[in-house]
N, C-alpha and C positions, 0 to 999 in steps of 0.2 A: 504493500500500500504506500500509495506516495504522500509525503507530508506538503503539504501549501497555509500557505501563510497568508491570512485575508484579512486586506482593511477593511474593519469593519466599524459598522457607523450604531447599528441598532436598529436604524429603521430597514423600510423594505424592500429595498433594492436587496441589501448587502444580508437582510434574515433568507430570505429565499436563496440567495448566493448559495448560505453555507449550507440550505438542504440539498440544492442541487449539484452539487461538488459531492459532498456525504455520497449519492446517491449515483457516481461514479467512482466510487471507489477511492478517493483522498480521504487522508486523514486532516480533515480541518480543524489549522490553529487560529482564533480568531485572536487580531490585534488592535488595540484600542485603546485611543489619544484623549489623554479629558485635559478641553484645552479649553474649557471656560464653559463648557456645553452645558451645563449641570453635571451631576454624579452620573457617569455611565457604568455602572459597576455594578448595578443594579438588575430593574427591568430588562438591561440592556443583556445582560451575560442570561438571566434566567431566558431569554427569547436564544439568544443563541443555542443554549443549551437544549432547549426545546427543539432547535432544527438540527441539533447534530451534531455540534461542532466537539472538538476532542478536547481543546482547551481555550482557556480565555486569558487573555494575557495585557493588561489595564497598566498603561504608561503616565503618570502625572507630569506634563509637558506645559504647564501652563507658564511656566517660570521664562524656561526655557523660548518660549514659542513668543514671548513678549521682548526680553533682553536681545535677542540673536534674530527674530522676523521682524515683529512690528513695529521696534524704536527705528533700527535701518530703513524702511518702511515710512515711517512718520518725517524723518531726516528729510527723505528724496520724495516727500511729498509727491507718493506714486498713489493717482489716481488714474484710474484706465478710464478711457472716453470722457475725460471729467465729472463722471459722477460714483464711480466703482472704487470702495478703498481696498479693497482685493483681500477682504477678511478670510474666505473660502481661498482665495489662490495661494497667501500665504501659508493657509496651514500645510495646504499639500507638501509641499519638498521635506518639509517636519517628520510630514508621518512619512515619508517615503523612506526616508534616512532610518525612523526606525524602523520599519518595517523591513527594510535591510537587515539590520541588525539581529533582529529577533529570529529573521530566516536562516544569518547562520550560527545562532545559538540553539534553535531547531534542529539545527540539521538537515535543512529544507530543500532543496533545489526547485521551490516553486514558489511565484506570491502571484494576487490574487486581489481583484478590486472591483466592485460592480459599479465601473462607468458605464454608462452607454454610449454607443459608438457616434454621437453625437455631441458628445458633451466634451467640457474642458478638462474636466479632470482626468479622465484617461489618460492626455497628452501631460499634464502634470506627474502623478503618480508614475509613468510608462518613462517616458525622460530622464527623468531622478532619477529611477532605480538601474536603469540602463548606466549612466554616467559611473554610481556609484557600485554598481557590478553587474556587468553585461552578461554575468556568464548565467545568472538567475531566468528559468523560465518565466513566462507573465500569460497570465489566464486570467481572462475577460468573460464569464461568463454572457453577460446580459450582450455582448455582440453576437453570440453566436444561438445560444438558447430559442425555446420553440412560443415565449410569452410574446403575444405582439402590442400589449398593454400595460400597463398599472392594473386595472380591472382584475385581470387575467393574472398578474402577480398575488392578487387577495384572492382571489379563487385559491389560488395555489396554496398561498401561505393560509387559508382557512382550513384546505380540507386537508392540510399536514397538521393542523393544531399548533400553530406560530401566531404565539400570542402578540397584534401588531397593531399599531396606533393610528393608522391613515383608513379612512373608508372610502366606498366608492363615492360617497356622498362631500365628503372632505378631502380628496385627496393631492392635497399640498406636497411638493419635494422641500424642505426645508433643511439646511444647513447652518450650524449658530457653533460660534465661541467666542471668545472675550473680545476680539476686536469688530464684531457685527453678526450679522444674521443674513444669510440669503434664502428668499421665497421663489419656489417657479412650479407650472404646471398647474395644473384646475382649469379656471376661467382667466387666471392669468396668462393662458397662451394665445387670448385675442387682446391684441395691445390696444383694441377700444374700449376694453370694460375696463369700469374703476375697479379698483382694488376694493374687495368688500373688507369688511368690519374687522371680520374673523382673520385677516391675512396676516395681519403684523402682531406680530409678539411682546414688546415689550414699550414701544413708543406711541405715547397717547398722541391722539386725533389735536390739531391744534388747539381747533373750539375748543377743548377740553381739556386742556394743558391745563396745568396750574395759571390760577387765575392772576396771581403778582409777578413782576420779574423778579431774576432773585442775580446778586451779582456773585462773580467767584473771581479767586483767582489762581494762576498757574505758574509754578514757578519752575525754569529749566536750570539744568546747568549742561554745558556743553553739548544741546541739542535735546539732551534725554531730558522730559519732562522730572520732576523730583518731590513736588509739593505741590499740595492741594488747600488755599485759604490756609496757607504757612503752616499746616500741617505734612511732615516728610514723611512719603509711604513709598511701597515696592511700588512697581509696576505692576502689579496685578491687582493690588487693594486699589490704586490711583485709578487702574482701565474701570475697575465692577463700580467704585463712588461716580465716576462721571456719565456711566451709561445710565444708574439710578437717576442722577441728577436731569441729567438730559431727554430721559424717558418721561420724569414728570413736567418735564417744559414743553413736549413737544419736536424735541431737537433730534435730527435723525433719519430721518423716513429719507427716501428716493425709492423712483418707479423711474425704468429707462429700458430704452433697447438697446442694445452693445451685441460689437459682434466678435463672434466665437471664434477661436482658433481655425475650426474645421471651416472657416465662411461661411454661414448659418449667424442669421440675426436671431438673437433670443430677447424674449422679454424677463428683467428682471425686478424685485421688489427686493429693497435691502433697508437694513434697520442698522444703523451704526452711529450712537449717541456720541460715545467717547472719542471716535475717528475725527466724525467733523469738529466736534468741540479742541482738541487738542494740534488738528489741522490747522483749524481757525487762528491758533494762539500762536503755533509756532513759524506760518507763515507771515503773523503780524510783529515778530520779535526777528526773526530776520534782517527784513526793511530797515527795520531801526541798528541793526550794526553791522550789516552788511556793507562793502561798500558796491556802486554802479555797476560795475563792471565784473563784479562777483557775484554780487546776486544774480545777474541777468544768465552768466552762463551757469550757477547753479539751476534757476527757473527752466534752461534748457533739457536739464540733465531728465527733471521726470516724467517726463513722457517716456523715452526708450524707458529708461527703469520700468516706469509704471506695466507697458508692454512685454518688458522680459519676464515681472512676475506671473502674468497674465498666463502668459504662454509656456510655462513651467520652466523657462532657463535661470532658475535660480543659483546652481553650482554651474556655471558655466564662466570663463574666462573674463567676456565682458561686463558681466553682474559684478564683477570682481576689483574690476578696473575704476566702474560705477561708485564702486562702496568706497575704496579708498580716495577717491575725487570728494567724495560727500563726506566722510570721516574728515578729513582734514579743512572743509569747509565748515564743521561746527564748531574749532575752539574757541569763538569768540560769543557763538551764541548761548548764554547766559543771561537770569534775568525774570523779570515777574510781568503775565502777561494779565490785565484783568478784561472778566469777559462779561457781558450780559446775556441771560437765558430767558427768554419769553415768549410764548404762543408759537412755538415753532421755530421762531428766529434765534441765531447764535451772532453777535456784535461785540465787537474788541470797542472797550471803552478808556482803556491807558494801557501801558507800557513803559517798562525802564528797564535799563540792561547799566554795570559800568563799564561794558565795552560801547554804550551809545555812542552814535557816528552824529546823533541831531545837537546841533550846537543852537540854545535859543537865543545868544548874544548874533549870531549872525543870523536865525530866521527871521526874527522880531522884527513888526513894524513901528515899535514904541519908540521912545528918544534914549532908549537901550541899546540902538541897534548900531551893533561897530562893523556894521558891513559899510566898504569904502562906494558906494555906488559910481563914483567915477571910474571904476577898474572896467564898470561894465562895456565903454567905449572903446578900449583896445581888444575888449577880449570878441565882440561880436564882428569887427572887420578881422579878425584873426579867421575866427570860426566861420566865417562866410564866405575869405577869400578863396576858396577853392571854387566855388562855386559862379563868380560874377560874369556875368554874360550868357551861360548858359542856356537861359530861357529865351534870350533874345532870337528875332524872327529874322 
């Protein structure tokens, strides 16, 4: 019997997985990241267990998947299409690494993951583990399997007795840990319907935000956020206070269509309180001690980033190249950023850093101001003369 090694999530792609693996003869090890998701140690091993699986094997990565993904992550200000903080994309190369791992502490010569042969994650998890050892087989079930639904999965998973949380009545793909939440499939796959009630998990309805603003503030030191309303916490206490915070303001939500790896436009619905809040804060403390010409080709850097994570080239050469460009672009970003939270909206309301680049003796339009304005006369025939005549007809 062959041992394989499967990401597993709990829900019902990857419960069905492990009976229908079972049910050719592997012996299935299921593997499993609790990366902000709630307790999957749970519900989650007794359904495994239910379908088959030989062991459960439960990694606390949450430390980990915060300090080493999503500060580098927050740095490069990687937003895929501008609205995507790649909560789901970062986790992948995570669990891929371990999932590595575990296969050969197994003893495994096989892993194991229920993407679907449309989706991103395949290309995530498939990348990875390739990079990190080619010589590992990779079984996809749900590419190849005889389900040609979700439906047809709960059929399945009912009449094996896989006790499973989606119905055909509800049935949401939902993805969540610490740094967001990804919704798709139901009626979300016509990108004309709203988003009904039921869809989002943890971020209230504007109207129904908390009725006051409430102000906070953020404080970094060389890029990495550190403190919370001058409270100093990890990075995992700092990510669960702001998603709280920002869940009862309203702060969070996006609905958008982005396109796939595979080129396939998807509709997606994501919930990420503490991404934009902490987005918000550290692209507003930048500006202020960055200088022109740094910031601007920092500004550049995260799109490709944003894209590489996207696309699973996490360990790859250029991610690489990426990190240490941006590593060395935060030691001056330091500093407290304060924000406002209400009815949905996230607005930076001060900042100070003592690397600040803002000098208010030369902003100021008071009888404070030691800007010499007469400098301004040679500096714009400098700055123009390249240009004089050019226009002329």
């Amino acid at each position: 019997m062959k041992t394989i090694v499967l990401a597993y999530s709990g829900g019902l792609d990857t419960s069905v997985c492990v009976k229908w693996l079972a049910e050719r003869d592997y012996r299935v090890v299921c593997f499993m990241a609790n990366l902000g998701q709630g307790d999957p140690s749970a519900a989650a091993i007794r359904r495994a267990n239910a379908a088959g699986a030989a062991k459960v094997i439960v990694r606390d990565l949450r430390r980990e998947f915060v300090q080493e993904y999503v500060w580098p992550a927050l740095q490069a200000h990687a937003v895929y299409e501008g609205g995507y903080l790649l909560a789901t994309a970062l986790s992948r190369p995570l669990i891929a690494k371990h999932l590595v791992e575990v296969a050969h502490a197994e003893k495994a010569r096989a892993i194991g993951h229920g993407c679907t042969g449309k989706g991103n994650d395949q290309v995530r998890f498939e990348v990875t583990s390739r990079i990190l050892d080619p010589s590992l087989e990779i079984v996809a079930p749900v590419r190849v399997w005889e389900f040609r639904s979700r439906d047809e999965e709960i059929e399945y998973a009912l009449a094996n007795k896989i006790p499973i949380d989606v119905t055909k009545r509800s049935p949401y793909s939902i993805d969540e840990n610490l740094w967001g939440t990804s919704i798709e499939a139901g009626v979300l796959e016509n990108p004309w319907t709203a988003p009904p009630a039921d869809t989002f998990r943890s971020v209230r309805q504007a109207s129904r935000a908390a009725s006051r603003p409430q102000s906070i503030t953020i404080e970094f030191a060389k890029g990495v956020p550190v403190a919370l309303n001058g409270r100093l916490l990890d990075g995992v206490r700092l990510i669960q206070a702001l998603n709280a915070l920002g869940g009862a303001h309203g702060v969070g939500r996006s609905d958008m269509i982005e396109s796939r790896v595979v080129g396939i436009k998807s509709r997606e619905v994501y919930e990420a309180p503490a991404g934009v809040i902490l987005l918000a804060a550290h692209q507003d403390l930048e500006r202020l001690v960055l200088d022109r010409e740094l910031l601007a080709f920092k500004q550049s850097l995260s799109g490709p980033y944003a894209r590489l994570v996207y696309g699973g080239l996490w360990f790859t050469p250029l991610k690489q190249v990426l990190d240490a460009a941006i590593r060395q672009s935060q030691r001056r970003v330091s500093g407290t950023v304060r924000l406002e939270l209400y009815r949905g909206a996230c607005r930076v309301t001060g900042r100070r850093s003592p690397h600040s680049l803002y000098k208010e003796r030369l902003a100021t339009y008071s009888a404070q101001d030691d800007f010499d304005q007469r400098d301004a006369d040679g500096f714009l025939k400098l700055y123009g003369l390249p240009f004089e005549g050019s226009g002329a007809r």
